[in-house]
N, C-alpha and C positions, 0 to 999 in steps of 0.2 A: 492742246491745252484745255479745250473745251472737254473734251473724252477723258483728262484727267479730274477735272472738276466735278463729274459727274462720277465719276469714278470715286472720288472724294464722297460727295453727298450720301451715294450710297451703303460708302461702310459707319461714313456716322450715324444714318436710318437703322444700320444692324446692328451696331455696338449699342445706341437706344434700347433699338424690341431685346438685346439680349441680355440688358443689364437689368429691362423691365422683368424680365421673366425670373432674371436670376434671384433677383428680391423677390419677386411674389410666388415662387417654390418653399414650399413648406419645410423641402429635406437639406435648404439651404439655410431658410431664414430663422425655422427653428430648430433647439436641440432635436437630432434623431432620435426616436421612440427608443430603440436598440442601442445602449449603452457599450461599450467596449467592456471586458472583465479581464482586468490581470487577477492571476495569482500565483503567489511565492511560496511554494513550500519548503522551508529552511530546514536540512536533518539537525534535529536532534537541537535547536534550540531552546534554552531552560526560557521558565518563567521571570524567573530573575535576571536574565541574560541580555534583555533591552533595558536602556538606561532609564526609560520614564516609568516602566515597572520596580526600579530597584532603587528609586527614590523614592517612592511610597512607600513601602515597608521600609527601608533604612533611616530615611529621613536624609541622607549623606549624598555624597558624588560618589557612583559608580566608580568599579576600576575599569569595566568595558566601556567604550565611548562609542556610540551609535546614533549621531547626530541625525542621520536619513531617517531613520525610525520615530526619532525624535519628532521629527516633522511631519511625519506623516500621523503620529499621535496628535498633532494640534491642527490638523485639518480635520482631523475627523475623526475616529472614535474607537476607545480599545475597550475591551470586556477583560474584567480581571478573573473571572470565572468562565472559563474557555479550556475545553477541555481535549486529549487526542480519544480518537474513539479504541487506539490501545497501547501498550508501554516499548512497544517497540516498533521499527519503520515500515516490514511491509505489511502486516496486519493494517495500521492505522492508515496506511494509502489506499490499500483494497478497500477499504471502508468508507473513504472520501469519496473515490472514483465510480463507486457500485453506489452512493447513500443510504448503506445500511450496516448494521452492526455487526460484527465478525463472526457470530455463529451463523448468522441468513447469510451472508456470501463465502462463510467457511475457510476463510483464511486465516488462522492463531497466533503464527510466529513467522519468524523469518526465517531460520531453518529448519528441514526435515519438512517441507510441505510435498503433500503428494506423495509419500513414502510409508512403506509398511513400517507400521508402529514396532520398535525394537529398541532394548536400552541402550539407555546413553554408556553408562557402566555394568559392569556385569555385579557392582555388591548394591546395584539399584534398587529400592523393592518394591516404585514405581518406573511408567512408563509413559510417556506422552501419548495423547490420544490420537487419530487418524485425523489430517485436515487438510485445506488441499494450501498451495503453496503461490497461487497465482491467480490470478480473474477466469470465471468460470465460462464459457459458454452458458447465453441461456442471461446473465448477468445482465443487470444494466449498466451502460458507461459513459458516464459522464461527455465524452469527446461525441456520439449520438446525436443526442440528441438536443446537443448547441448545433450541430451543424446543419442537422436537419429543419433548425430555427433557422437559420441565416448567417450562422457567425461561419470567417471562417478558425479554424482550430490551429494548434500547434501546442506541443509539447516539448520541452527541452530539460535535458539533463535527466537525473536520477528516476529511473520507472520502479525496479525494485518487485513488478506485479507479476514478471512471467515465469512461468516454469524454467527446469534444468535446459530443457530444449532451445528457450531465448523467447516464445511463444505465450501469448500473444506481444506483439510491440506495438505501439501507440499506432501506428499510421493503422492497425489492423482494428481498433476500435474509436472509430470516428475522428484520428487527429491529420489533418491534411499534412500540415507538417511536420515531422517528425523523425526519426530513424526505423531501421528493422530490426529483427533479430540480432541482424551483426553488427549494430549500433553505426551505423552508415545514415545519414541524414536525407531524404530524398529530394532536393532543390536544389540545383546546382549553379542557381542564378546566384544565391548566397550561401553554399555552403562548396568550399575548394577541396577536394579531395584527395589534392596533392599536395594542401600546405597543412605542414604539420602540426602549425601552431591551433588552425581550424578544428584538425581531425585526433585533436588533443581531448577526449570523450570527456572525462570529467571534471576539466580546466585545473582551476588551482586546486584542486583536491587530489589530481594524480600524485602518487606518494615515489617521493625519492629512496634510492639507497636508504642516503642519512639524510636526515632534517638539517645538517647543519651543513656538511660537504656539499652536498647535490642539489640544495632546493636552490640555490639563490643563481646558478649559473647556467640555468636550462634557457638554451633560443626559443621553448616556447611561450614562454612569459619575458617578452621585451618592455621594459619599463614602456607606459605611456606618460604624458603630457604631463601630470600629476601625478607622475614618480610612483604608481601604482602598476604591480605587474599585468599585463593582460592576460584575461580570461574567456577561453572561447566561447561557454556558456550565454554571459551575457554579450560579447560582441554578436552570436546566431541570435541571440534573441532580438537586439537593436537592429539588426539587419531585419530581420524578418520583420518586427512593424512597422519599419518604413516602409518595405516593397508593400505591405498590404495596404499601409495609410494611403494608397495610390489606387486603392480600390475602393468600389462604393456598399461595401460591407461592413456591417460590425465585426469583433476579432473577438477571439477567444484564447489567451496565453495560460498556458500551466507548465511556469518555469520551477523547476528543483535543482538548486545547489545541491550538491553532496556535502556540503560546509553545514555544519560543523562537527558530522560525525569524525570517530576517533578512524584512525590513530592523528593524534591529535600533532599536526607538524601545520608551518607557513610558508607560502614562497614571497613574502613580501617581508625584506630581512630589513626595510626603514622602521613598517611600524611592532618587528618583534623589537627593535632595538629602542622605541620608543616605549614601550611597554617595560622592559628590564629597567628602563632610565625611572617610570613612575614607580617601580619596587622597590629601588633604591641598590640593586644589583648589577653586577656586570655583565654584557653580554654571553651566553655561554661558552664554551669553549668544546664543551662534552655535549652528545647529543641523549644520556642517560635523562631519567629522572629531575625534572627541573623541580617541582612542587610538593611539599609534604602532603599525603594524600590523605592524614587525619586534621589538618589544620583547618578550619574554620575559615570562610572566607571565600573570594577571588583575588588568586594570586601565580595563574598557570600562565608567565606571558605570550606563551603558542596560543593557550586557549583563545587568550586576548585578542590576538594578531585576525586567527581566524572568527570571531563574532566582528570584530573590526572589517573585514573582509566581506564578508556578507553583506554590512550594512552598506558599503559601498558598491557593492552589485548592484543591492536594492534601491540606492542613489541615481547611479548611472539609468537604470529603468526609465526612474520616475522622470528625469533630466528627458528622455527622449521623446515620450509622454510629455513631456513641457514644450517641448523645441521645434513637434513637425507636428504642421497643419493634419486637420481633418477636413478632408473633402467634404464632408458629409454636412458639415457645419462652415460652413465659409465664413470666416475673419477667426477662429477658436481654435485651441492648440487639438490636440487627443485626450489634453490631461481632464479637459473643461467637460468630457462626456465619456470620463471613463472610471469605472471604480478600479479599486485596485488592494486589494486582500493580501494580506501577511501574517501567516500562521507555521506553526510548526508540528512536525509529524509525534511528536513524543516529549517526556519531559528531558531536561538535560540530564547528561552521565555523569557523575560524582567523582570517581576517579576509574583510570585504566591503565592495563600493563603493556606497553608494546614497543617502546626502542631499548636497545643494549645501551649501554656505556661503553666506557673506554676498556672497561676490564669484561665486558661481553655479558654481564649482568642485568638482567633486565626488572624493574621494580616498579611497581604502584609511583603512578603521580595523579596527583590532584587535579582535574578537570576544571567544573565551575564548583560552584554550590548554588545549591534552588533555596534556601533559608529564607522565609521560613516554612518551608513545606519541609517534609519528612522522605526520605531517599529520593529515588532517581530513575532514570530509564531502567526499563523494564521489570518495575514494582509498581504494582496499583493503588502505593501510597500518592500523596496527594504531586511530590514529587516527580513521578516517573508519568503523569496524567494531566498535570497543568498544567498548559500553554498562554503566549503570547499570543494575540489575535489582536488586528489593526485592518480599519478599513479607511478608506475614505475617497471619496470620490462625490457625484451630485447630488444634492439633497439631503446631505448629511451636517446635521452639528459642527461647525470646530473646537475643537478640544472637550470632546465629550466624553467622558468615562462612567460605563456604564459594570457598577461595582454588584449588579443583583439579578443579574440571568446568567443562570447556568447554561452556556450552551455546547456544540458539539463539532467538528469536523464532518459528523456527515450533515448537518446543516446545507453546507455550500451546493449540492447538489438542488435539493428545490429552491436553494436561493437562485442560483446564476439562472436557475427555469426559469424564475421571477421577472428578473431583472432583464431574460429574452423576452418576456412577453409571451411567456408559453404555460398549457398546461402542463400538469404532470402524466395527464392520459393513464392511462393502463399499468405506469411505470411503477413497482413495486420498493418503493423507496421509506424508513425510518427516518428523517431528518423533518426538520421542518423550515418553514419559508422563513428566512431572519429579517426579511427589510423593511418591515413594520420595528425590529425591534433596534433595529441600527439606525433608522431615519428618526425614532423616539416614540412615533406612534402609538407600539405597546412594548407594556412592559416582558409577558411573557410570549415565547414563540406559540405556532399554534400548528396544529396537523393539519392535513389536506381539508378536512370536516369541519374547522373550525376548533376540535377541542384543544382546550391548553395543553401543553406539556407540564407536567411536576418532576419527572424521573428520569432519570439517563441509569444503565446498564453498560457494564463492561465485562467481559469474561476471555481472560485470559490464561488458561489451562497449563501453563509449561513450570511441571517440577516446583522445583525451590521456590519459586514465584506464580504458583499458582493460584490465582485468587478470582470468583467472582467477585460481581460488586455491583450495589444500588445505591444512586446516592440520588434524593428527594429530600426538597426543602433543606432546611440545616441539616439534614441529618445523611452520615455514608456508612454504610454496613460491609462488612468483608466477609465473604465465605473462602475460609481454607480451602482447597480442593487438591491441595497436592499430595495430603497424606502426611506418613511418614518424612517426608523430604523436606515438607516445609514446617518449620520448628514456629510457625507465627499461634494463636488461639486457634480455634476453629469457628469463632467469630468474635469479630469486632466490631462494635459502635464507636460512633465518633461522632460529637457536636462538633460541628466545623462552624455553626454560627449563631447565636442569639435571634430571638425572636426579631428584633427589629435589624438583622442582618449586620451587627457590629461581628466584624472576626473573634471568633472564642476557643479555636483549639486548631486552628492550619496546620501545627507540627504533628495534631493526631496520636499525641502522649497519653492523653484517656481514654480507654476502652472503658464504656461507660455501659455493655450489654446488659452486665448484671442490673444495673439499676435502672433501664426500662425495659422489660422483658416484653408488654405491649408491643413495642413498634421495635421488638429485634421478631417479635415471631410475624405482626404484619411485612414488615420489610422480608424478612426471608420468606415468606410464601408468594411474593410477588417475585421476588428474584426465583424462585423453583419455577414458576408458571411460567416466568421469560424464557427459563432454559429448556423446559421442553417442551414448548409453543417452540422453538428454534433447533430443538435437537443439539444443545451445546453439550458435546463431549467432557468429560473429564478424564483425567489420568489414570490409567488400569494399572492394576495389582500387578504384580507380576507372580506367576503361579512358580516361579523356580525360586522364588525369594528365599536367600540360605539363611536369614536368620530365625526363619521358623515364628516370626513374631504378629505376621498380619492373618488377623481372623478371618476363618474359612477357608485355608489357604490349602489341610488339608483332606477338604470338600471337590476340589477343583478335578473335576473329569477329564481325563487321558483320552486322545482321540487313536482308536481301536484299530478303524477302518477307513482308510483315504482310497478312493476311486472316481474313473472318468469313465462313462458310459455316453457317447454320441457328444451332444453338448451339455449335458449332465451332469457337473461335478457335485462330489458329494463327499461327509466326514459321517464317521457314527463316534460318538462316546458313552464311554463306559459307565452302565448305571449305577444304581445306590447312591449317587454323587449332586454335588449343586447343578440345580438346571440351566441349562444357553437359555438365559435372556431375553438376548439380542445376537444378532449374526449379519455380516455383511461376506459379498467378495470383492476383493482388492485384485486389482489386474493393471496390464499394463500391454502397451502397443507398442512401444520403443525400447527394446530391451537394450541393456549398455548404459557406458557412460553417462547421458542424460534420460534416461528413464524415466517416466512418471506414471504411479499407479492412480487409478482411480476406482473410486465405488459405488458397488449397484449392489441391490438388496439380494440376501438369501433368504430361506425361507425353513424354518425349525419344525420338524416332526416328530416329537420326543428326542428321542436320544440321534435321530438322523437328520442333518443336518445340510442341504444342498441348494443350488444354485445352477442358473444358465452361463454357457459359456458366451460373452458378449463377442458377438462378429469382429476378427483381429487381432482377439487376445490372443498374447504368447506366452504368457505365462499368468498362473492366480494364484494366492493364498486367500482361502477361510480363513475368516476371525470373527472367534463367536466370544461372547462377552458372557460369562456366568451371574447369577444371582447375586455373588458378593463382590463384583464388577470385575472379576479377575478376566487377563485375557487370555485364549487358548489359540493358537493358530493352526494349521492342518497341516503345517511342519516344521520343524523347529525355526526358529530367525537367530543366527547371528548377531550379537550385541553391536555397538558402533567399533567397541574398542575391538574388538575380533576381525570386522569387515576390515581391511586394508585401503589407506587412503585411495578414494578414487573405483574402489568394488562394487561393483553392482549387486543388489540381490537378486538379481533374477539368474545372477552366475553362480550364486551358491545355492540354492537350491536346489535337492534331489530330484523333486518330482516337479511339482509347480505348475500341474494338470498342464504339461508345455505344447505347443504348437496344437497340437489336430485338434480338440475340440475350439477351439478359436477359429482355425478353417471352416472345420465345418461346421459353424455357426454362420460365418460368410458365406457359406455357398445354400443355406440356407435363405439367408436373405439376399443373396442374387438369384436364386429363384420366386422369391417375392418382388424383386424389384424388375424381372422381364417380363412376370407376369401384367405390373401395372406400365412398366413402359407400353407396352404392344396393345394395351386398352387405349393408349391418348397417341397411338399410333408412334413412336417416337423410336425410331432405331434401334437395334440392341445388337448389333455388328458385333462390337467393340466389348459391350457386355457377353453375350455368348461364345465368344474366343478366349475372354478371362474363365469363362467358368471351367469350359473345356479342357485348360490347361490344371487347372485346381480341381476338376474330376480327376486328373491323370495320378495329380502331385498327393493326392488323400490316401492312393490305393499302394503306395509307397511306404518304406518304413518313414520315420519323424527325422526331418532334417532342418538345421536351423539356420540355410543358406534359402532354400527350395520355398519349406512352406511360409515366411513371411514374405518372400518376395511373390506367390500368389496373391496372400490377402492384401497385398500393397496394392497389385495390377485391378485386383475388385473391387475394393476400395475408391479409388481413381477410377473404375468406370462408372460406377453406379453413381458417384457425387456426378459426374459428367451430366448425368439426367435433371430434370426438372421435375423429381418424384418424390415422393413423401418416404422412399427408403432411403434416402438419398441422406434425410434429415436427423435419422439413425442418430444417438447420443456419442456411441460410441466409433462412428465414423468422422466425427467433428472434432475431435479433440484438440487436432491441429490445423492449422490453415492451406489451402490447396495449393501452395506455396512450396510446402513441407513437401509434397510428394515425391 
């Protein structure tokens, strides 16, 4: 009895000193310095497409109902001038994730990245320029250098950044949690790899058969609690900040729905039927064409179903963020110290063509409408460019809308540095720090140095929609750049506002160049400086163009003479003719199916025209760019429509300077790199048994079984070492993973 009593006294003495401590700990008693960052990147959500956006400009009730949005607008604070850094997904994610504008990290479009420039069509009389397709080595990435702060990271759903190969995947640039290549998640405490509802990759956005048969009776979407079908996206992502809220770290989430890009279907068949009920239509019957696609309006009840959908992800988040404690803050939810960003990768899509009817007919339906901005995804009108952007989290205003800063998607990158408590260092980043301008502090953003921002730049190079663009103060400027293909001016102005910042022309009906010729030729000489301060490509001529109608066309030099000498490749063209430029060579280490070429400089000696073969190429094409920007390659290319779905260019090419000088460029720098091994003392076993067999494999006729799997085996030895050949550009392309 007595030994309990004491027993007793003792743990009241420790439950005292540990309540005492627990209160006078700083990481208890006050908010943690290191805030939590969500952020949403919703595809393809319009400006008008949330409901507290589409009450401003209308004045009316939305036909979308997006209550969670809603709310999260009156915590905190939306920007109506918020812009994608381009008109379409993976350019404007590359740009998020790197914080920089699409010509400095070189990703343009979403297809054709990393591919020899070749027409789309063969009566083309442009061509799209060379860009790469996915986050570069070398790049900066967003998942880095949070985690290097403290946070831990996680990525889910839509990447959209890697090359044909699957390369890089989130877990590969900074995100602890995330998938690989093979879109396989790597946590197995939350993530089941044998339930198929889990290992459902893109949740409600996997596309059915039919939208009408197939969507509503799949067991991977079993109605929850709220008659809402489940989505594995958001269930991995509510698992995952709970297991972390168990830690004593800040988090870092970058979730993407694939919602609401097209093809535009729903698996939540209460609120499609809810939605035909507010049209005043029957539910369909047909899974065709439901909406006039010149109609004025929102009236696409799919459309509806999925912004409906979304918002309720974005719901469920916030709820979880509401519901489980933070360690870090004892008695406060996650939500009390966490922001939480909601933005969209592009403006919305107008209308699209993708399911059959009953009679197997497939036709235009109407999407959303962005009204009153002027078209849609992927145009540089105001449309295809302005987004929804909503934050809120501590220290922020409620219900504050902030109607006079332009700002950008790649903003987020030195914001969430910010908001870690971290410099930007050495980090070669275009955005600026926004939380002066979300907390109200200042009005405009500012660069690393202090200077304000006035101008945002967008350059979007592809065909039909090819348009640079500077848009400063009221005022946006458009440079044509496609050429013949694109039927727009070859510039346009546009007051988009009044001096004191009332709206004056958002639909962008006036081209108003003629009438200030000032500030169209100020404006365009800064947009010129931007693009070649960044090297932003534009669209080439095409030197076969059969209508004989683009000047210079026949100036355009014939290449004479194509040879390989050691690692030496080389073109001559034929003189009397416009001069190369510019010249690069395009190569490639993965020949096949997913192949991607990449570029390193040539170098112009009149009319000859050469290049080093980069360690492991197997194949290259020259591409020298003449004076009237025509392009000439060092063998002919194949148009798209010629290539057959699924062909590689590296299979139709005759020559394609193939296999041996790419060897022997490798065994070049594995005799560089045994050299400096055997200086820091460091084995070379492994390396001089590769080269030996690749002295063997060289003295051989050219075989395309033999010599890449040499420069594989050298490859993989030399990255082996801890040696500056090691770091080679062209040995890195892919992850050592890939070998």
């Amino acid at each position: 009895m007595i030994a309990t009593k004491n027993n007793m006294n003792k743990t009241i003495r420790f439950l005292f000193l540990f309540v005492t401590v627990l209160c006078a700990s700083p990481t208890l008693a006050e908010r943690p310095s290191q805030p939590n960052i969500v952020h949403i990147l919703v595809d393809d959500l319009g400006w008008q497409d949330v409901a507290c956006y589409y009450r401003d400009q209308h004045d009316e009730e939305p036909f979308y109902e997006t209550p969670h949005l809603d709310r999260i607008a009156e915590r905190g604070i939306r920007f109506t001038q918020a812009y994608s850094p381009a008109m379409t997904c993976a350019p404007s994610r590359a740009a998020y994730l790197t914080g920089q504008w699409t010509p400095h990290n070189g990703v343009y479009h979403v297809n054709m990245g990393c591919q020899v420039p070749r027409l789309r069509r063969e009566s083309n009389s442009m061509l799209d320029p060379y860009y790469v397709g996915r986050l570069m080595p070398g790049k900066p990435v967003i998942g880095m250098p949070m985690k290097k702060a403290g946070y831990t990271t996680a990525h889910v759903g839509k990447w959209h950044v890697a090359g044909a190969s699957g390369y890089p995947a989130p877990i590969q640039v900074g995100f602890d949690f995330s998938f690989d290549h093979e879109n396989h998640y790597n946590d197995p405490e939350i993530y089941n790899e044998k339930d198929p509802k889990q290992t459902n990759f893109p949740g409600l956005f996997a596309q059915p058969r039919n939208r009408l048969k197939d969507a509503f009776n799949d067991p991977r979407y079993p109605l929850l609690e709220d008659d809402r079908p489940y989505d594995s996206m958001t269930d991995l992502s509510q698992r995952w900040i709970e297991k972390v809220a168990l830690g004593d770290k800040p988090f870092f989430l970058n979730l993407c729905p694939n919602l609401v890009h097209g093809p535009v279907m729903t698996r939540d068949r209460k609120r499609l039927a809810h939605y035909c009920e507010k049209l005043g239509i029957p539910f369909p019957t047909d899974q065709g064409s439901i909406s006039d696609p010149d109609k004025a309006g929102q009236h696409n009840p799919y459309y509806a179903s999925m912004v409906d959908s979304v918002d309720w992800i974005i719901g469920q988040i916030v709820h979880t963020l509401q519901t489980t404690d933070d360690p870090r803050w004892r008695g406060h939810k996650l939500i009390d110290n966490t922001y939480v960003f909601i933005t969209s990768d592009n403006g919305g899509a107008q209308k699209l063509r993708n399911w059959r009817n009953a009679s197997g007919k497939t036709e235009y339906e109407k999407v959303t409408d962005n009204s009153p901005l002027r078209a849609g995804k992927a145009w540089a009108y105001e449309g295809g460019c302005r987004i929804p952007f909503l934050v809120m989290g501590p220290d922020i205003k409620a219900a504050s809308v902030n109607t006079q800063t332009p700002i950008n998607l790649i903003d987020l990158f030195p914001t969430f540095l910010a908001i870690a408590g971290v410099d930007r260092d050495e980090l070669d980043l275009d955005g600026c720090n926004l939380m002066p301008v979300i907390t109200g502090q200042q009005e405009t953003p500012r660069f690393a140095d202090g200077k304000p921002r006035d101008t945002l730049y967008f350059h979007y190079p592809v065909l039909n929609a090819a348009f640079s663009t500077i848009r400063r103060g009221a005022w946006k400027l458009m440079k044509n750049t496609g050429g013949s293909l694109n039927t727009a001016p070859e510039i346009q102005l546009f007051r988009l506002y009044d001096e004191g910042g009332t709206p004056r022309d958002l639909s962008e009906v006036k081209n108003v160049a003629a009438q200030h010729p000032d500030i169209v030729r100020q404006m365009l000489a800064d947009l010129d400086r931007w693009l070649e301060d960044h090297q932003g490509g534009v669209p080439y001529k095409n030197a076969a163009d059969r209508s004989g109608n683009l000047s210079g066309q026949r100036n355009v030099p014939k290449v004479t003479v194509r040879e390989s000498k050691g690692t030496t490749l080389s073109v001559e063209v034929e003189s009397g003719k416009s001069k190369v430029a510019r010249a690069f060579l395009l190569y490639t280490i993965n020949p096949g199916k997913t192949e991607e070429w990449f570029r390193t400089k040539a170098q112009i000696h009149g009319g000859r025209i050469e290049a080093k073969a980069p360690p492991g190429m197997t194949h290259g094409v020259l591409c020298l760019i003449d004076e009237n920007n025509f392009l000439i390659t060092s063998e002919p290319i194949p148009s798209m429509q010629k290539l057959r779905l699924g062909q590689s260019v590296s299979e139709v090419l005759k020559d394609g300077f193939a296999y041996r000088p790419g060897l022997e460029s490798m065994i070049e720098l594995t005799h560089e790199a045994i050299a400096e091994a055997r200086v820091q003392a460091l084995s070379t076993e492994e390396l001089e048994q590769a080269l030996l067999a690749a002295q063997t494999t060289i003295k051989q006729a050219v075989d395309a079984d033999s010599y890449p799997e040499r420069m594989r085996e050298l490859r993989k030895a030399i990255r082996s070492l801890e040696i500056s050949s090691a770091r080679h550009q062209a040995l890195n392309w892919f992850p050592r993973d890939s070998e």
